[in-house]
TIVO-2410 file (N, C-alpha, C; in nm, 3 decimals):
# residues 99
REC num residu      c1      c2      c3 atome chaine
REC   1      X   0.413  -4.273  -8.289     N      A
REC   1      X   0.309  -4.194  -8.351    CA      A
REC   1      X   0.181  -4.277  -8.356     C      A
REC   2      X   0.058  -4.248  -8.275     N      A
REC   2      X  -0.033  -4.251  -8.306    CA      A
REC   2      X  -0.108  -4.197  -8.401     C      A
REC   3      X  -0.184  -4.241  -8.525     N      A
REC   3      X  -0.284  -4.157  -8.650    CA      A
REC   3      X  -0.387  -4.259  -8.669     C      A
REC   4      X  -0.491  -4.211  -8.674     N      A
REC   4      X  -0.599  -4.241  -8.805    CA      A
REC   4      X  -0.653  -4.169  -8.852     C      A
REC   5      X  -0.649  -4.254  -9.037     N      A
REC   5      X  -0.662  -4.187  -9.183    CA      A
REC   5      X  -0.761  -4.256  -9.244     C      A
REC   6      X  -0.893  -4.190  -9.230     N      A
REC   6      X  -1.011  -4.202  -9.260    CA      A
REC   6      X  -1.004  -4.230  -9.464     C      A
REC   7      X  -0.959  -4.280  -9.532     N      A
REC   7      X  -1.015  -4.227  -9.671    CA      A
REC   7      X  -1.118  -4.337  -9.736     C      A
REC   8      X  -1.190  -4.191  -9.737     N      A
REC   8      X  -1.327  -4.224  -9.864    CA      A
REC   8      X  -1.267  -4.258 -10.017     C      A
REC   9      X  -1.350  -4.343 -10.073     N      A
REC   9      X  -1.361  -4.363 -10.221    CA      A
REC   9      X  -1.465  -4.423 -10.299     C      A
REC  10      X  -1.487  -4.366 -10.380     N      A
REC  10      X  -1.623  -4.398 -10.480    CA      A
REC  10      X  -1.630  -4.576 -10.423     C      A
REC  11      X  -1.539  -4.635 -10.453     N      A
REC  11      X  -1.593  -4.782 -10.433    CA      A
REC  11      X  -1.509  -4.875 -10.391     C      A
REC  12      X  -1.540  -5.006 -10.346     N      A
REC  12      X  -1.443  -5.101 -10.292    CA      A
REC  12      X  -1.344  -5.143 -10.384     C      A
REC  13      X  -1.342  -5.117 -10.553     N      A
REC  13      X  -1.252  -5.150 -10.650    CA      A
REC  13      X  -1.117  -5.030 -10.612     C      A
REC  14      X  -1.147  -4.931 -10.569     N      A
REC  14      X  -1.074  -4.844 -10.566    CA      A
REC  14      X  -0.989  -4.802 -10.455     C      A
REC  15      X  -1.003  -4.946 -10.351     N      A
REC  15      X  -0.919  -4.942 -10.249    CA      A
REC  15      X  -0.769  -4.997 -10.288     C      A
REC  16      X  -0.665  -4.945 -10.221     N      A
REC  16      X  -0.536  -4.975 -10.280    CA      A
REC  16      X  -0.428  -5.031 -10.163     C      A
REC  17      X  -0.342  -5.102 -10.175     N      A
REC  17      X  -0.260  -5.142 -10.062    CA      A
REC  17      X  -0.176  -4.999 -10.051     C      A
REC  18      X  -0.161  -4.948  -9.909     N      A
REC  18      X  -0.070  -4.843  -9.893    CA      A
REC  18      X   0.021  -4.921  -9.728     C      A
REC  19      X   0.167  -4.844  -9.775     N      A
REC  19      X   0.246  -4.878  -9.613    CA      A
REC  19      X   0.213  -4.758  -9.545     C      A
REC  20      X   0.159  -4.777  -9.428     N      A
REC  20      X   0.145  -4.651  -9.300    CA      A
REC  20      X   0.279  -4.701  -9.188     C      A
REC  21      X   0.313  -4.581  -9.121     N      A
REC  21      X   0.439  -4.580  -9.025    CA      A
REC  21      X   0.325  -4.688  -8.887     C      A
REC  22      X   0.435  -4.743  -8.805     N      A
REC  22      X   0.415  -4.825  -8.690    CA      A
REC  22      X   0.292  -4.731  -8.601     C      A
REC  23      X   0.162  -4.754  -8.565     N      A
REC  23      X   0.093  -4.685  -8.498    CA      A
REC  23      X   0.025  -4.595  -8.612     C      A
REC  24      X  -0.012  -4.601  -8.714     N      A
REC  24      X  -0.069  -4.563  -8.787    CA      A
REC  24      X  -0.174  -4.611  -8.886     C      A
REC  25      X  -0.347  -4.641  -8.847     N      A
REC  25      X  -0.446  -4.744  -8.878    CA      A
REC  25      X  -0.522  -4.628  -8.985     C      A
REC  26      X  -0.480  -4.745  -9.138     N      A
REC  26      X  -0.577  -4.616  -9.254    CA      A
REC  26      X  -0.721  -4.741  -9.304     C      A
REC  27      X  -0.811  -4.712  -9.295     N      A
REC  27      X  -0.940  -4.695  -9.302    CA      A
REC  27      X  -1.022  -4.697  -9.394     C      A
REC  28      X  -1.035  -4.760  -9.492     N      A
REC  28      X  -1.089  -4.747  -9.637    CA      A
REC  28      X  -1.226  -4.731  -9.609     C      A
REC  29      X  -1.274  -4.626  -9.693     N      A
REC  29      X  -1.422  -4.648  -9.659    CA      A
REC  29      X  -1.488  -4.608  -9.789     C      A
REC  30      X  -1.510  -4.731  -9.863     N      A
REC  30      X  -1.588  -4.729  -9.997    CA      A
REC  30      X  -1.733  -4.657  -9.993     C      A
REC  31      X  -1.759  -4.581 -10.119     N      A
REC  31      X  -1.918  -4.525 -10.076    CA      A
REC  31      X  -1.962  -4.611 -10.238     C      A
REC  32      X  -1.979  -4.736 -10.194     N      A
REC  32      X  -2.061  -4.816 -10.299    CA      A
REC  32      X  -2.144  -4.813 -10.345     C      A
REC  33      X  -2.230  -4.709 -10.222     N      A
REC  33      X  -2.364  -4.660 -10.288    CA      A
REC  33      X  -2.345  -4.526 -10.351     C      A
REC  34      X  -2.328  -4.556 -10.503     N      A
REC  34      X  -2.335  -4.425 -10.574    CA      A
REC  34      X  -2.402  -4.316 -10.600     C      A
REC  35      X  -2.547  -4.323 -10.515     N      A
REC  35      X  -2.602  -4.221 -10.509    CA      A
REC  35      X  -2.577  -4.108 -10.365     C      A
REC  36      X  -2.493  -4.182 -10.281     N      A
REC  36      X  -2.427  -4.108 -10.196    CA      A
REC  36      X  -2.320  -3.973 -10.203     C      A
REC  37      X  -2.361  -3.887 -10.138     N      A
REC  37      X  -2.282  -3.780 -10.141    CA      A
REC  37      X  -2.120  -3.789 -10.165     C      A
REC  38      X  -2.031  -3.770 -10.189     N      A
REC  38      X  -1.922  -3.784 -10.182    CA      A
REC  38      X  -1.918  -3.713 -10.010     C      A
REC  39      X  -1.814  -3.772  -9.890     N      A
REC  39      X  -1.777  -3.645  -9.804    CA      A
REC  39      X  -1.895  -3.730  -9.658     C      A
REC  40      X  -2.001  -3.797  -9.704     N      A
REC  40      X  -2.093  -3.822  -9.632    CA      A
REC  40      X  -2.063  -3.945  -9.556     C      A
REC  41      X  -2.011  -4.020  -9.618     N      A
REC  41      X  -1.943  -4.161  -9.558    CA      A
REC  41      X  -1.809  -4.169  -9.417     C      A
REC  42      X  -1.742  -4.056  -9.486     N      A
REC  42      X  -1.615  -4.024  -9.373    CA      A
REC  42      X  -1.680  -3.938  -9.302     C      A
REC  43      X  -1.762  -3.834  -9.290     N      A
REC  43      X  -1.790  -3.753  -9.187    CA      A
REC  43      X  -1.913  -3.849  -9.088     C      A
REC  44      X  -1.968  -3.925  -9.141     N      A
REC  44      X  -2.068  -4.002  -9.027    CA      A
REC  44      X  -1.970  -4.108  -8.974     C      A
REC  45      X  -1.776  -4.152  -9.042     N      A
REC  45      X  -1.698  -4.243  -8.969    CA      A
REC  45      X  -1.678  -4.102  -8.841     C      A
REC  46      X  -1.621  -4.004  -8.881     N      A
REC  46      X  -1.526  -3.927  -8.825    CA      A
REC  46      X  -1.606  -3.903  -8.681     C      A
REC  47      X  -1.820  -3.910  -8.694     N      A
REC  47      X  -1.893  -3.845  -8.591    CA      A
REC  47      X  -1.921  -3.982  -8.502     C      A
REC  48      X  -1.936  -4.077  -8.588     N      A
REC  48      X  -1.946  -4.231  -8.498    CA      A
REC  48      X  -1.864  -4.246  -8.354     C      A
REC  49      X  -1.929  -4.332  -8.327     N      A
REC  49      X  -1.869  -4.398  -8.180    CA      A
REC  49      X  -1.730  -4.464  -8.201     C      A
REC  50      X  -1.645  -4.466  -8.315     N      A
REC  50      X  -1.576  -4.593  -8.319    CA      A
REC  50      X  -1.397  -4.487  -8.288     C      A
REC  51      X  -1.414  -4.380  -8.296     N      A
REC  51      X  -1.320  -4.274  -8.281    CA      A
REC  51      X  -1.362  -4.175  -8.148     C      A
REC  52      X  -1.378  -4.256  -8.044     N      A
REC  52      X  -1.406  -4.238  -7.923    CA      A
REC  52      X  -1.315  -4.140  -7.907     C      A
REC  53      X  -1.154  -4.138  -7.883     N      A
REC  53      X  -1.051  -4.097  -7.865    CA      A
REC  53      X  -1.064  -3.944  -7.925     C      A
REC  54      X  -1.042  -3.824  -7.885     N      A
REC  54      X  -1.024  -3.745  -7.951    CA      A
REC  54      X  -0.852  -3.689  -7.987     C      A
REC  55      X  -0.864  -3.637  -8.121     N      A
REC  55      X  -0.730  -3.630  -8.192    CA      A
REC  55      X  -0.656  -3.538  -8.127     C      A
REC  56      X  -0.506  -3.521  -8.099     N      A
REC  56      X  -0.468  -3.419  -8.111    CA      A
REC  56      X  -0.400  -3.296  -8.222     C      A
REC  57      X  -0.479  -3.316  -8.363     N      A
REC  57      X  -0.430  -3.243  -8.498    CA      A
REC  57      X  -0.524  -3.344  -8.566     C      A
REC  58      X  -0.595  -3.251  -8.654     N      A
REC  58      X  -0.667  -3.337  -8.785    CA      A
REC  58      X  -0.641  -3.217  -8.903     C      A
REC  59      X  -0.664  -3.330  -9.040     N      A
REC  59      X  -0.583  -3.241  -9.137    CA      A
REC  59      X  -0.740  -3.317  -9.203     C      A
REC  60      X  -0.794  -3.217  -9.285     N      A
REC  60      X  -0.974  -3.258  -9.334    CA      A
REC  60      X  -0.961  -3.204  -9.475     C      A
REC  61      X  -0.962  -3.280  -9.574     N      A
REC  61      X  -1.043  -3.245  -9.728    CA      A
REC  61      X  -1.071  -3.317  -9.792     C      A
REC  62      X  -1.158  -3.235  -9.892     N      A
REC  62      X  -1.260  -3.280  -9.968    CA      A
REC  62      X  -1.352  -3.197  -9.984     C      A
REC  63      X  -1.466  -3.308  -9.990     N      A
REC  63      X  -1.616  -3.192 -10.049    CA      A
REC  63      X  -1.640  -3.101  -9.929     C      A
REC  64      X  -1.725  -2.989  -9.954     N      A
REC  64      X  -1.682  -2.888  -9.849    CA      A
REC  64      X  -1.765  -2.892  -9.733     C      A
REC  65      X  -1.894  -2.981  -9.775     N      A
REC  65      X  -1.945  -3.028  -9.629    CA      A
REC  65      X  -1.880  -3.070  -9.538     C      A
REC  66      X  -1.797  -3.204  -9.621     N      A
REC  66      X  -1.717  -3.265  -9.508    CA      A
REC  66      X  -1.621  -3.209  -9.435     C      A
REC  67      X  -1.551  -3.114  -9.495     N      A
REC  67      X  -1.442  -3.018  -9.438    CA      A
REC  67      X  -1.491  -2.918  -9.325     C      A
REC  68      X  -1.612  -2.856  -9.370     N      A
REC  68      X  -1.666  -2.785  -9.267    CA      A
REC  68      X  -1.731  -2.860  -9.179     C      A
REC  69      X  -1.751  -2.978  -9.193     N      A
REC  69      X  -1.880  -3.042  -9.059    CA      A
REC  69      X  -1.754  -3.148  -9.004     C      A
REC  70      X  -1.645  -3.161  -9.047     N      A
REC  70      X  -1.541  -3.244  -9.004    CA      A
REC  70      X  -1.497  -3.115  -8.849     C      A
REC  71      X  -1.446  -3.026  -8.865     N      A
REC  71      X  -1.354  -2.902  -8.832    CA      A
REC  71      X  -1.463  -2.863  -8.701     C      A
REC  72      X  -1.672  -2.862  -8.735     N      A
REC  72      X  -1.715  -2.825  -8.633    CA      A
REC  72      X  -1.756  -2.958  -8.552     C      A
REC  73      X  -1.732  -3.037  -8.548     N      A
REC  73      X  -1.768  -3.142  -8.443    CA      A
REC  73      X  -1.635  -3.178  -8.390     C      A
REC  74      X  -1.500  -3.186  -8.483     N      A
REC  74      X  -1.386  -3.188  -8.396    CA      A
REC  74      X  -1.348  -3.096  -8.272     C      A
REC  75      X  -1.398  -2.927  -8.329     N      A
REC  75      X  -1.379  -2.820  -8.199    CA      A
REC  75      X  -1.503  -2.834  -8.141     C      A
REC  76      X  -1.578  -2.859  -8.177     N      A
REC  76      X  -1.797  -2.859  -8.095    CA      A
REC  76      X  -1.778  -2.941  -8.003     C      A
REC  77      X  -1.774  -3.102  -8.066     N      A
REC  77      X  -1.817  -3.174  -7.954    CA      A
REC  77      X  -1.649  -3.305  -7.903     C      A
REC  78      X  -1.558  -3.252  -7.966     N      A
REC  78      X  -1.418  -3.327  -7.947    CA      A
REC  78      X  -1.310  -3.235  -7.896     C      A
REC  79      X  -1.358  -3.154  -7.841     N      A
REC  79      X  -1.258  -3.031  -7.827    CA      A
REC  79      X  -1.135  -2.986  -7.848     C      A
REC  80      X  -1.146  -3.045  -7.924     N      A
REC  80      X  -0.997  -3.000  -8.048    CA      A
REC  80      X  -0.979  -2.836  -8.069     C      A
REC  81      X  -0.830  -2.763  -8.047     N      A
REC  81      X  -0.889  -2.628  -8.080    CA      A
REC  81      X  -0.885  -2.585  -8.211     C      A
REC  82      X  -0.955  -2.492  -8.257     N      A
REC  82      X  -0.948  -2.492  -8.385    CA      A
REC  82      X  -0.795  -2.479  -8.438     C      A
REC  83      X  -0.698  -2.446  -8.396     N      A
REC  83      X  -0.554  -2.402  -8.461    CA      A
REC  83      X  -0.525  -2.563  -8.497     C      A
REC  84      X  -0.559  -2.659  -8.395     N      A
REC  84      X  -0.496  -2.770  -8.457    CA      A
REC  84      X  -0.584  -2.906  -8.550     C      A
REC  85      X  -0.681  -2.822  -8.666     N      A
REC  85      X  -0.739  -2.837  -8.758    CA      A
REC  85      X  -0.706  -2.743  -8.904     C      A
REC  86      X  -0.699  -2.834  -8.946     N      A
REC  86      X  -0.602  -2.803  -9.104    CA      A
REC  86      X  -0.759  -2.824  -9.168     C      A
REC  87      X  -0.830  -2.812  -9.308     N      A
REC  87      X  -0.950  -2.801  -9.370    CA      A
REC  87      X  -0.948  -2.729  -9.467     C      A
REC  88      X  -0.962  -2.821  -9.569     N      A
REC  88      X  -0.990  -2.751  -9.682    CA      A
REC  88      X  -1.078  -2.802  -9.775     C      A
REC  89      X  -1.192  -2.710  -9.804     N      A
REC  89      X  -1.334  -2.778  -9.923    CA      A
REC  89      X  -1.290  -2.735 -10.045     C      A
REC  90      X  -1.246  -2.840 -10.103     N      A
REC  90      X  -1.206  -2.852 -10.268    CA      A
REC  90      X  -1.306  -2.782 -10.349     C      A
REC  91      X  -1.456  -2.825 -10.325     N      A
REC  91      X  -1.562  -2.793 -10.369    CA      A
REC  91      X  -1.659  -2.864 -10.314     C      A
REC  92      X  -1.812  -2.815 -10.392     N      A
REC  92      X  -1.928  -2.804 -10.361    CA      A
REC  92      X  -2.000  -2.900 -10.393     C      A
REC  93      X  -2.061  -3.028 -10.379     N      A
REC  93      X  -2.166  -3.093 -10.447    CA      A
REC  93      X  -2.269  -3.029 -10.499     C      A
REC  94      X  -2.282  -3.024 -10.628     N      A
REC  94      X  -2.395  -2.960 -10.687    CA      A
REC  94      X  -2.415  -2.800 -10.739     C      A
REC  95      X  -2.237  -2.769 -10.735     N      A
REC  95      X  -2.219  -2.638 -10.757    CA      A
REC  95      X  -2.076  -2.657 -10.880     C      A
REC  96      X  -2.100  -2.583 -10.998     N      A
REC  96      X  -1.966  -2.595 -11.089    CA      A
REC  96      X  -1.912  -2.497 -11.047     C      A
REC  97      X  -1.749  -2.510 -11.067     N      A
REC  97      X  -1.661  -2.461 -11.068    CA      A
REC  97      X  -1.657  -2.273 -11.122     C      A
REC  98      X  -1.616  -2.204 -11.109     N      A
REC  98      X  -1.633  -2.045 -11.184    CA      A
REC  98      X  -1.564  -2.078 -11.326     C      A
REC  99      X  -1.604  -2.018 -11.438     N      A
REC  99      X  -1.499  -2.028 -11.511    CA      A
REC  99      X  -1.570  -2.109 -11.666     C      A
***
């Protein structure tokens, strides 16, 4: 099994040791700068040069930019088809919840 597992987190304190299976590279990517979007850090890893390779299955959530701008550059410009993109926007930056 080939994977990579992009995860964002508020900050470098909040990175954690995890075991991934053989062929499986996870990715911490602190957004230290707290005035940063949540969602903004992994979607400029996910559009970068450094994931040359395109996936065959990506599974995307979080804030709902990232879910939606993850899902259209994987089928846009990685040609992934959409069936084998999973996505889901938890929510909105800058929008509360209903309720």
């Amino acid at each position: 099994m080939k994977a990579t597992v992009l995860l964002e987190v508020p900050s470098s304190g909040d990175i954690r040791p995890v075991e991934a299976p053989e062929g499986a590279e996870v990715r911490w990517l602190p957004r230290d700068d707290h005035d940063r979007t949540p969602g903004t850090l992994a979607l400029a890893t996910l559009t970068g040069p450094d994931l040359a390779e395109p996936p065959g299955y990506a599974w995307v959530c979080g804030e709902s930019a990232l879910a939606t701008g993850a899902r259209r550059h994987l089928h846009r410009e990685r040609g992934l088809p959409k069936s084998g993109i999973a996505f889901v926007g938890y929510w909105r930056t800058g929008r509360s919840a209903p309720g």
